[in-house]
N, C-alpha and C positions, 0 to 999 in steps of 0.2 A: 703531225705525221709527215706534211712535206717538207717540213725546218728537216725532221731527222734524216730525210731522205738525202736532202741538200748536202748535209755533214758529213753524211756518209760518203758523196761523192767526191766532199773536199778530203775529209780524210779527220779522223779522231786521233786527238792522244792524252792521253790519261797522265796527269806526272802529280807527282808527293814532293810536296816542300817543308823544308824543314832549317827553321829560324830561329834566333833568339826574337828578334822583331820577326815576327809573320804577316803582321799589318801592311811594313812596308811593301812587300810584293803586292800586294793587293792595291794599297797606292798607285804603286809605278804602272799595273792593269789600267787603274781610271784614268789618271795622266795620259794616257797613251794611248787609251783607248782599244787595248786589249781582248778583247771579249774571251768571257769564259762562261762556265755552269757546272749544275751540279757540285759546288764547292760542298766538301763533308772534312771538320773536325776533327783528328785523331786525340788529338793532346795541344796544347797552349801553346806547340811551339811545332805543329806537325798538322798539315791539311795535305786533301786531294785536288784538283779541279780538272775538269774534261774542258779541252777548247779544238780550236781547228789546227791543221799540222801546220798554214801561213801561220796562225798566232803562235803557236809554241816557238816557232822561230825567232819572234819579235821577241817574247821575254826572253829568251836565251839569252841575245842579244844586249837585250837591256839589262837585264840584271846580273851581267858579269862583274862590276861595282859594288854589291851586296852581298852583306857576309848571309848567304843561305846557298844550301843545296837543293839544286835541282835533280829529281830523281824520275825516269819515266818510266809507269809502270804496263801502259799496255800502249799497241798501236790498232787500230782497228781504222777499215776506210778501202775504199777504191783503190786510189796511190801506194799503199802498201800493198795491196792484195796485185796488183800488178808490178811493184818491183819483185816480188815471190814469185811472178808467174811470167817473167821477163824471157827466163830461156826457154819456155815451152810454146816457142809458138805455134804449136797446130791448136793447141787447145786457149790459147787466145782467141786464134783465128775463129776456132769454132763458138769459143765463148759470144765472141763479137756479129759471129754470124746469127747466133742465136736470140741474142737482144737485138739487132737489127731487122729479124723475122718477127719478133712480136710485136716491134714499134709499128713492122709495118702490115702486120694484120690487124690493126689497129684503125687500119683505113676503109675495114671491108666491115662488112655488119654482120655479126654472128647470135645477136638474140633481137626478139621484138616483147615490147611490153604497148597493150593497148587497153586504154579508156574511154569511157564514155558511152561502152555499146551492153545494150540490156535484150534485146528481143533478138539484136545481130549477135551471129555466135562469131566467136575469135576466129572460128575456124572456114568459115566464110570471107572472114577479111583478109586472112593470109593465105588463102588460094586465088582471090583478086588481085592483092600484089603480084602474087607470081605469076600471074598470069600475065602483068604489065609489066618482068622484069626485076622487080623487086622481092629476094629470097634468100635465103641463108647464103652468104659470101658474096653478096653484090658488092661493090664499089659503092662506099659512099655517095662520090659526087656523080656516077655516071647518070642521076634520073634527076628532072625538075619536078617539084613540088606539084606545080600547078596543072603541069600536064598528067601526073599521075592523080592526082584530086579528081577533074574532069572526067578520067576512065573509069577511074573504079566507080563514079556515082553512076555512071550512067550502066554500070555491071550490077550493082547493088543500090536500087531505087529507094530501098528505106532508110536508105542516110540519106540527109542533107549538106555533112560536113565532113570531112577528111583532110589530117597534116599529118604528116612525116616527117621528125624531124632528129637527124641521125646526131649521139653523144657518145663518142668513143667508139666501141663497136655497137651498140644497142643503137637501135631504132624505135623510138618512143612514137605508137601512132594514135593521134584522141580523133576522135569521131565525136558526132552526133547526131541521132537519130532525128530522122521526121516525124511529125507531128500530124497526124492522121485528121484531117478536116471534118469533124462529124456531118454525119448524110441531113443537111435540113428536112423538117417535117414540111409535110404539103399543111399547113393552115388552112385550108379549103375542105379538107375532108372530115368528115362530121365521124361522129363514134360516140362512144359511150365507156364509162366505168366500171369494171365490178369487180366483185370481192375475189381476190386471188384466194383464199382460205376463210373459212369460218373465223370471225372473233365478234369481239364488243366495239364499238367504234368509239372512241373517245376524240378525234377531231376531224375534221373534213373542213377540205381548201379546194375548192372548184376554182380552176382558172378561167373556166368558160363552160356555162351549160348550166342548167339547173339539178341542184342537189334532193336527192331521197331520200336520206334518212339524216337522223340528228343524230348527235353524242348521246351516248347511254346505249343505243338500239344494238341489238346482237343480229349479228348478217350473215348467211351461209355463203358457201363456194357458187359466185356464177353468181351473187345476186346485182343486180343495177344500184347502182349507188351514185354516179353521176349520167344522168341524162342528156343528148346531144341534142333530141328534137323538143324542141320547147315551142308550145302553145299559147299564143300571144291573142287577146281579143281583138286588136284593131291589126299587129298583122299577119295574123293567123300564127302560119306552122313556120317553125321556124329549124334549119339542121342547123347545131353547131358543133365547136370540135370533140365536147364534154369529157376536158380534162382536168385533172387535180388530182390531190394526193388526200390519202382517207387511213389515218390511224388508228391504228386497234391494238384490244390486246389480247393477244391469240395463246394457245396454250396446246405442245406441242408432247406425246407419250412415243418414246424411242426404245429399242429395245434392241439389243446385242448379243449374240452367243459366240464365248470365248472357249477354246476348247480346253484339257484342263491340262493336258500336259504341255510341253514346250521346248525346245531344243538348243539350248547353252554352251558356248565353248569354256573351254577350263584349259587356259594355258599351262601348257608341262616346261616352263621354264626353257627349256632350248632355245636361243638365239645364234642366228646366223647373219654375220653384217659382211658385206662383200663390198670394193670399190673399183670403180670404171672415171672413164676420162672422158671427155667430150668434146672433140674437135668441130665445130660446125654442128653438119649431120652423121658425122665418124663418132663412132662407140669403142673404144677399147677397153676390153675386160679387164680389171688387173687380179682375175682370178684366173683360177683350173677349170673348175667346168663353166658350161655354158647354158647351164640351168639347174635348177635349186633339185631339191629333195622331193621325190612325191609325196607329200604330206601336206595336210592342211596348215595354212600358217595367214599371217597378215604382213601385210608390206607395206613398209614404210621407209619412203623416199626421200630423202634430202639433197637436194640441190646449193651447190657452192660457185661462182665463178670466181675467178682467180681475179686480180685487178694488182694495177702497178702504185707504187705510193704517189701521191696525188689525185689517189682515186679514178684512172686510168683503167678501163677493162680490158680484159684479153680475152680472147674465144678459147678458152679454154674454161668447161665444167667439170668440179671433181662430182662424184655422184656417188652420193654412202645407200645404201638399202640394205635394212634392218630386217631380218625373218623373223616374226614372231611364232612358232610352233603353237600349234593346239588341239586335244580333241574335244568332240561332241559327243556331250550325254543328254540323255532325256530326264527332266526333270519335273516335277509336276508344279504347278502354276498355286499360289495361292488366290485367297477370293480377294483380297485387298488387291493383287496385283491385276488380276483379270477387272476387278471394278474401275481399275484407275485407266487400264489399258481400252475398255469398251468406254468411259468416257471422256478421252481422248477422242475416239474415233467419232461419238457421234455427237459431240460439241464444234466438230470440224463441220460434221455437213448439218447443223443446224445453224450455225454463221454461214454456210455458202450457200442455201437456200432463201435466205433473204432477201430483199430487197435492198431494203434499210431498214435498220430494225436494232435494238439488242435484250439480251437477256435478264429479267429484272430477277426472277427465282429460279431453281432448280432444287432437284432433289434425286438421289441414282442410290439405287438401290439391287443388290444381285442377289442370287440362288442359286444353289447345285440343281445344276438339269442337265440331262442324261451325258455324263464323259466329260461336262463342262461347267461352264456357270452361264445363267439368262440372266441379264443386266439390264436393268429398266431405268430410262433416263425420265423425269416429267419436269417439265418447263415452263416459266411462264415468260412472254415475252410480248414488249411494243414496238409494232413494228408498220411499214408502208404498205398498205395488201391492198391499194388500188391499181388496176389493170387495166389500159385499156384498148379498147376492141371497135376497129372502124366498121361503119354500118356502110355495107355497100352501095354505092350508088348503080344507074342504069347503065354508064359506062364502062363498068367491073364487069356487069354482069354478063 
């Protein structure tokens, strides 16, 4: 892309030769060191080749001595396009004004792309630039890194890290978030375990404290399972923290009502695509009106920026939006779709009621009931349902 762009500014020209030797020209190229491309074939004694307007002039030159005709078939390039546009100078002028303005908004920053931020929204980071000066059409070089680093952390405490760093008109900003120091446990204060849900226990790891029940034994909701205060013969009573973790396998009946009917768009084929420009924060429509149709539809957006060869951006966005037209009917729901759609739903809050845990069976099953379907989820699952609970001491109390 940048060679072509190069050629362009040297200037192209296209010429057909034609020889009884057509080799030798191609010779007297390597001798000379000629550069061309795109060489195309017509006949045994007839080719094309595209090279630059210095080099067409070198073989002119050189191959005045050789029984071949030179023939040019197109001129394309800069240098032509300005000996054609030699007497018009307002619209050089203006031409010239106009590459001149792009090169040099080119200096100012007209988009931002940022990474690295997941809890921080984009939109918190680029109201703290702006706020430090930094916003659509800044001056590249008018801000320092470090000084702008410094302000916005101390504006936005959940980053630890912030760079700006401007490529063409884009401003590329990566962050990264802080790292929340978990709250330490008091290790002094004694409690106890118990069963977050009924199941069967199949393992128990006490970290500290003495354990109550074995593998095998089935435990309800609220029952003690690791104990804090342990009873020592020589020295006595004793609180500890009585924590651990205590697996089971619990088994979980959910139940859903899906209604039966449901409400579906049915595109009627109508599309409506309209295009606007984007200068900075300037919108120019390049339609008639200046809002769509009152009708239901979907929008879809596509974003373009313009860039120079070399890959060079301009503040300049085309912006396509696509109307997709549609109406709404009411449709009625099958049970396949109401079973799939209610265990969706409660497969979601059966993983986010967990601890740690996952699902080893299932089984979903629905019926018509009243206008709907009842959807019955039954589960079986191993999972962490120890909990635990500090026994207060005199100082709480």
């Amino acid at each position: 892309m940048l060679q072509r762009a190069v050629n362009f500014c040297l200037g192209e020209v296209t010429v057909e030769v034609e020889s009884a030797f057509p080799e030798r020209v191609l010779n007297l190229c390597s001798a000379h060191r000629i550069p061309f491309w795109d060489l195309t074939w017509h006949s045994p004694v007839c080719f094309t080749v595209t090279m630059t307007r210095h080099s067409w002039g070198q073989l002119r030159q050189k191959a005045e001595r050789l029984d071949a005709k030179l023939t040019v078939q197109s001129r394309v390039g800069l240098p032509y396009l300005a000996l054609r546009l030699r007497r018009r100078t307002v619209l050089l002028a203006g031409l010239a004004a106009c590459v001149g303005l792009f090169f040099f908004s080119t200096l100012f920053i007209w988009d931002f792309s940022i990474e690295g931020n997941k809890t921080v929204s984009d939109e918190e980071i680029l109201r703290s630039l702006q706020r430090n000066g930094v916003t659509l059409g800044t001056f590249a070089y008018s801000f320092r890194s470090d000084d702008l680093r410094n302000h916005v952390l101390l504006e936005i405490p959940e980053l630890s890290y912030i760079a700006v760093n401007v490529s063409g008109c884009r401003a590329n900003v990566q962050v990264r978030e802080r790292v929340e120091v978990p709250e330490g446990r008091d290790k002094s204060q004694p409690g106890n375990t118990v069963a977050a849900r009924d199941g069967l226990v199949t393992d128990i790891r006490p970290y500290d404290g003495e354990k109550l029940v074995l593998p095998g034994t089935t435990v309800q909701e609220g029952q003690m399972l690791i104990s804090g205060v342990v009873d020592d013969a020589q020295a006595g009573t004793r609180f500890l923290m009585g924590r651990g973790k205590v697996y089971a396998r619990t088994w979980y009946q959910l139940r859903c009502k899906v209604p039966q009917e449901k409400v579906e768009k049915v595109y009627t084929g109508k599309e409506k695509t309209v295009f606007a420009l984007c200068w900075g924060t300037k919108r120019v429509n390049l339609y008639n009106s200046s809002s769509i149709e009152r009708e239901d539809c979907d929008k879809i957006t596509l974003r373009t920026q313009l860039r120079l060869p070399g890959g060079i951006m301009l503040p300049i966005t085309v912006v396509k939006e696509t109307y997709r037209y549609y109406e709404t009917r009411t449709v009625e729901r099958t049970q396949e779709e109401a079973e799939e759609l209610a265990y969706t739903v409660m497969k979601r809050c059966l993983l986010a009621g967990m601890d740690e845990g996952l699902v080893e069976e299932e089984q979903c099953s629905g019926v018509v009931w009243e206008n709907g379907y009842l959807v019955e989820l039954d589960a079986e699952c191993h999972e962490q349902i120890g909990r635990f609970i500090e026994i207060p001491t005199e100082e709480q109390e």
